[in-house]
C-alpha positions in Angstrom: -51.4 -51.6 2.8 -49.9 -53.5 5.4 -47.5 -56.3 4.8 -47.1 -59.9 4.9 -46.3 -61.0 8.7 -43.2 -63.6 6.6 -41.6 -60.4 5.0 -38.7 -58.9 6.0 -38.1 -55.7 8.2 -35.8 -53.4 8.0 -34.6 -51.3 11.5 -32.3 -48.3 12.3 -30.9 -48.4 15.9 -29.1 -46.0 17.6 -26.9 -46.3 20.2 -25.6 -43.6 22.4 -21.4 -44.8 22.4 -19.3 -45.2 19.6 -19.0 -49.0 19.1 -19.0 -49.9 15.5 -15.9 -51.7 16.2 -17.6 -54.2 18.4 -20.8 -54.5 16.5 -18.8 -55.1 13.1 -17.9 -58.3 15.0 -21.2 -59.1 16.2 -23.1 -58.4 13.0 -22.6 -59.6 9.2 -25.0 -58.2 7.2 -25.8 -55.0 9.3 -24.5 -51.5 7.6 -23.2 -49.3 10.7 -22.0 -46.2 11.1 -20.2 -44.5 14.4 -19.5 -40.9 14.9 -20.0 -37.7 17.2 -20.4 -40.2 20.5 -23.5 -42.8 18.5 -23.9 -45.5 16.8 -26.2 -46.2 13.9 -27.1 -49.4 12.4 -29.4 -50.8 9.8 -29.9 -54.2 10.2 -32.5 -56.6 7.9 -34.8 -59.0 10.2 -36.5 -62.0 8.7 -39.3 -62.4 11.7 -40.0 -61.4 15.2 -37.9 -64.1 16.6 -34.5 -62.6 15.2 -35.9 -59.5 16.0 -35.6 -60.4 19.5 -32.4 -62.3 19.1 -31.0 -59.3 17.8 -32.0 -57.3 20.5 -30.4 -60.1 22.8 -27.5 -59.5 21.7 -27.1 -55.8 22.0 -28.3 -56.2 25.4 -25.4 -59.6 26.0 -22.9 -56.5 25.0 -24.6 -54.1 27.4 -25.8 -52.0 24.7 -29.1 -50.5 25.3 -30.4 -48.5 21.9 -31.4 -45.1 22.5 -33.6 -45.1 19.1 -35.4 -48.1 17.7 -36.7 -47.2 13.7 -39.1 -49.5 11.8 -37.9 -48.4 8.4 -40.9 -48.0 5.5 -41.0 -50.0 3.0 -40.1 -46.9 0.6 -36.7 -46.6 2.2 -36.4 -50.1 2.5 -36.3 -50.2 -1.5 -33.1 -47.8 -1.7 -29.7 -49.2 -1.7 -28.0 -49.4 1.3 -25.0 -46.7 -0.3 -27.9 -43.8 0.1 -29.3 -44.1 4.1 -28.2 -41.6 5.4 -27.6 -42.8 8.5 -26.7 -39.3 10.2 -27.3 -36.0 9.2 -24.3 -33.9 7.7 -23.5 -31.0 9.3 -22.2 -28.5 7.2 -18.6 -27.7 7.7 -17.8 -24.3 9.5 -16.5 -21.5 7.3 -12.8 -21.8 8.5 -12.8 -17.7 7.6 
């Protein structure tokens, strides 16, 4: 089923520096996570126009996304608290 062109969209993009700092700046509603030399955000788009203007703007803070995610719909429907936005890695045995 696809969906209505009017509905929102939800993207992950990663970006290959740690600059959460800046992008916390840049972005209000965006959830974004930095760690291990990336970036991850999760940002909420109403239509293709913002989608572009929010690419705009990553590219007016020379940031060029190394991995561009149309979420599903099914993930779009969990709470923001439970993307995982990187994979844990398990903790060495310090033994």
């Amino acid at each position: 089923m696809s969906k209505p062109s009017d509905s929102p969209c939800r993207y992950q993009i990663v970006f290959r520096t740690e600059c959460g700092n800046v992008l916390a700046d840049v972005l209000d509603d965006a959830v974004i996570e930095s760690r291990d030399g990336y970036t991850c955000v999760i940002a909420t788009v109403r239509d293709q126009s913002e989608f572009y203007g929010l690419l705009d703007r990553f590219a007016a803070l020379a940031l060029w996304p190394v991995s561009l995610i149309e979420l599903d719909a099914e993930r779009l429907a969990t709470r923001t608290s439970e993307i995982r936005l990187f994979a844990r890695r398990p903790t060495p045995d310090p033994t």
